[in-house]
N, C-alpha and C positions, 0 to 999 in steps of 0.2 A: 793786853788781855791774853793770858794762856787759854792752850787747847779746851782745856775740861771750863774754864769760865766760861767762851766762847758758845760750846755744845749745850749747856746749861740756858745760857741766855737764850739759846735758839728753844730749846725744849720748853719754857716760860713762856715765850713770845706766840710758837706754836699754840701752848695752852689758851691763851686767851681768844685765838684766832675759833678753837674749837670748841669755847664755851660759848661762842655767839653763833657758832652755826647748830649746835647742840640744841638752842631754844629754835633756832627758824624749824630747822627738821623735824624737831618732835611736833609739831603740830602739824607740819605734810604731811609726816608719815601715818598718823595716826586718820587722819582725815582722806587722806587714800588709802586707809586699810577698812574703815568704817564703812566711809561711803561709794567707794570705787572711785573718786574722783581726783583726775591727776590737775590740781589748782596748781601751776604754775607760776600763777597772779601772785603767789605768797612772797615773795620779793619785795611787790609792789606793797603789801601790808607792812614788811622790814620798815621800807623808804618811808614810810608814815606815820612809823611811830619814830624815827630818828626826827622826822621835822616836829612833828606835835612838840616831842620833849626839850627841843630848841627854843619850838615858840615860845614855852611855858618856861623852861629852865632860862635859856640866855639870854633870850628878849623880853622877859618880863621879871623875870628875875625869881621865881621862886626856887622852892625849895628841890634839890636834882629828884629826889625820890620821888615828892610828890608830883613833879614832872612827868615822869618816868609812868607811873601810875595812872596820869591823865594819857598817855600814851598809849596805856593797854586797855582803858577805858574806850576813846576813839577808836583803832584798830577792832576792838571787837563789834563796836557797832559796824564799821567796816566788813567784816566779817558775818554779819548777820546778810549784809547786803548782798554779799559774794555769794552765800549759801543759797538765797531766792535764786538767783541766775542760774546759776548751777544747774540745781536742779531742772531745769529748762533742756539739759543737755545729757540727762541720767544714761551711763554706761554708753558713751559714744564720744571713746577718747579723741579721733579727733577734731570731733568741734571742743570737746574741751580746751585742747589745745588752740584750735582757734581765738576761744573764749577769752583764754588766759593771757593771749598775746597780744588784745585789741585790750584787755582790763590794765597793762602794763603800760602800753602804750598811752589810754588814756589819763590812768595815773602820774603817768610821769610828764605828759603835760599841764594838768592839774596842777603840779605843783612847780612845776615852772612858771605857771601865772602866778601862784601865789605868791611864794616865794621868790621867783627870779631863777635863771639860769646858773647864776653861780653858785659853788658849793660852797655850803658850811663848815669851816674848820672844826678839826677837834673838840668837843665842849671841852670849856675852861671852868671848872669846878674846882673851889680852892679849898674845901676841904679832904678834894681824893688827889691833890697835889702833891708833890715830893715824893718818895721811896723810903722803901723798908730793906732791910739788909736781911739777904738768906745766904748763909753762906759766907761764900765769896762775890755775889752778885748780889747788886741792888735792882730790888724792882721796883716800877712804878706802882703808887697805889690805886690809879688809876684802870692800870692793867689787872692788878691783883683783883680788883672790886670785882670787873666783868668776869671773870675768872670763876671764883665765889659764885658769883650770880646763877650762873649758866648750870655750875653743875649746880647745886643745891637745888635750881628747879628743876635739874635732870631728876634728880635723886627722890624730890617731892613727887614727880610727876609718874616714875618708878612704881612709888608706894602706892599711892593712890591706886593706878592700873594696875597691880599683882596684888594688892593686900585688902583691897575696900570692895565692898558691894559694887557699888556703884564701877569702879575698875572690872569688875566681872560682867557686868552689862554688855559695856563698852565691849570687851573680848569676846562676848559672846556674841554679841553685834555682827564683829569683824568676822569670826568662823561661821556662824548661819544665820544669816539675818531672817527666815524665813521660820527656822523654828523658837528666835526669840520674839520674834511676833507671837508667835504663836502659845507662849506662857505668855501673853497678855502685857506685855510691855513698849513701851510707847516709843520704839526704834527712834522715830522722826523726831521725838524732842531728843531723844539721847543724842543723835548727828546732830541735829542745831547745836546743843552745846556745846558740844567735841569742835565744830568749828569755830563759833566763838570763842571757845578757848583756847584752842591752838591759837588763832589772829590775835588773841589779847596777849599770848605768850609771846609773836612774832614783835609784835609793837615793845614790848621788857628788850627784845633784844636789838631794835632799831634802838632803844633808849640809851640802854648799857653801851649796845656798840659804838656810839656818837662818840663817847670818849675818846677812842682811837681811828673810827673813821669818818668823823662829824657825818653829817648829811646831803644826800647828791639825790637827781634826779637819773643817774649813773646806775644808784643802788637797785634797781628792780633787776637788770639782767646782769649784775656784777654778783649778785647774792646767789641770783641762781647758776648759776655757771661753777659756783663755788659748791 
């Protein structure tokens, strides 16, 4: 393999690394920009939806998407639960942090009873099997999927907050929550949501991610660290 294949493959492989941390972040970011709240726990919503989409994808065998789907399903009720706590700890980051560290650690024994200690390989999906040729480099289509995935809900997620009402809320939220109360709108269902859908996005990318780094009990401080 020459130089420029080489830098190629890395820059592809790079990509996919950054379409999976693309979906974790945007619902952090957005959820400590709303709320003030630094959930560090969001790792731990990753690691659950990579197992959900196992349970449903490779153990039982359906369909990867609608797996995936069930993924961002469970994670956001996940997320609903996280949002009650939370609040328990408004603007006192560090018991958040406390918070965050005890919701990790519980989760990731959670799911060591469930699941077991050992990890989960790669999902084996035989339709996002084999590569496509770019170039002079073959990718995996597997890589490629998550790739797609990540940005396209960057890019949806984009629109929505710069181009929609509802994205205006949300921003207006984030800059004064104090005088969007105050035109009469309902701050606290806007944060519920913005949580649960950040968690339902984190769960898309515990799903997508499985493909390349299946599922661990690892994943809550391996995601965040990253």
């Amino acid at each position: 393999m020459g130089t420029a294949q080489l830098i190629l493959m890395q820059v592809l492989n790079t990509g996919v690394i950054v379409g999976i941390l693309m979906l974790v972040t945007l619902g952090l970011g957005v959820i400590y920009g709303l709320m003030d709240v630094l959930n560090l726990a969001h790792g731990a919503v990753y690691m659950a939806g990579a197992y959900v989409t196992w349970t449903f994808g490779m153990l039982m065998g359906w369909p990867f998407p609608l797996a995936v789907g069930m993924a961002a399903v469970a994670c956001a009720v996940l997320g609903l639960v996280f949002e009650r706590l939370f609040r328990l700890v408004p603007r006192s980051p560090n018991e958040q942090i406390l918070l965050s560290f005890g919701l990790i650690y519980i989760m990731a024994n959670v799911a060591q009873w469930i699941w077991g200690p050992v990890a989960k390989p790669p999902f084996d999906v035989s339709w996002l099997a084999g590569s496509v040729q770019l170039g002079v480099v073959a990718i995996p289509v597997g890589r490629l999927a998550i790739a797609v995935v990540g940005f396209g809900i960057a890019v949806l997620l984009w629109y929505v907050q710069d181009k929609t009402r509802i994205g205006a809320i949300v921003r207006a939220g984030m800059d004064d929550a104090t005088m969007t109360r105050a035109l009469g709108i309902n701050l606290n269902l806007v944060v519920v949501a913005v949580f649960v859908l950040g968690s339902a996005v984190a769960g898309i990318a515990g799903g997508v991610g499985g493909l390349v780094l299946g599922a661990s009990s690892d994943q809550p401080m391996q995601i965040l660290l990253l």
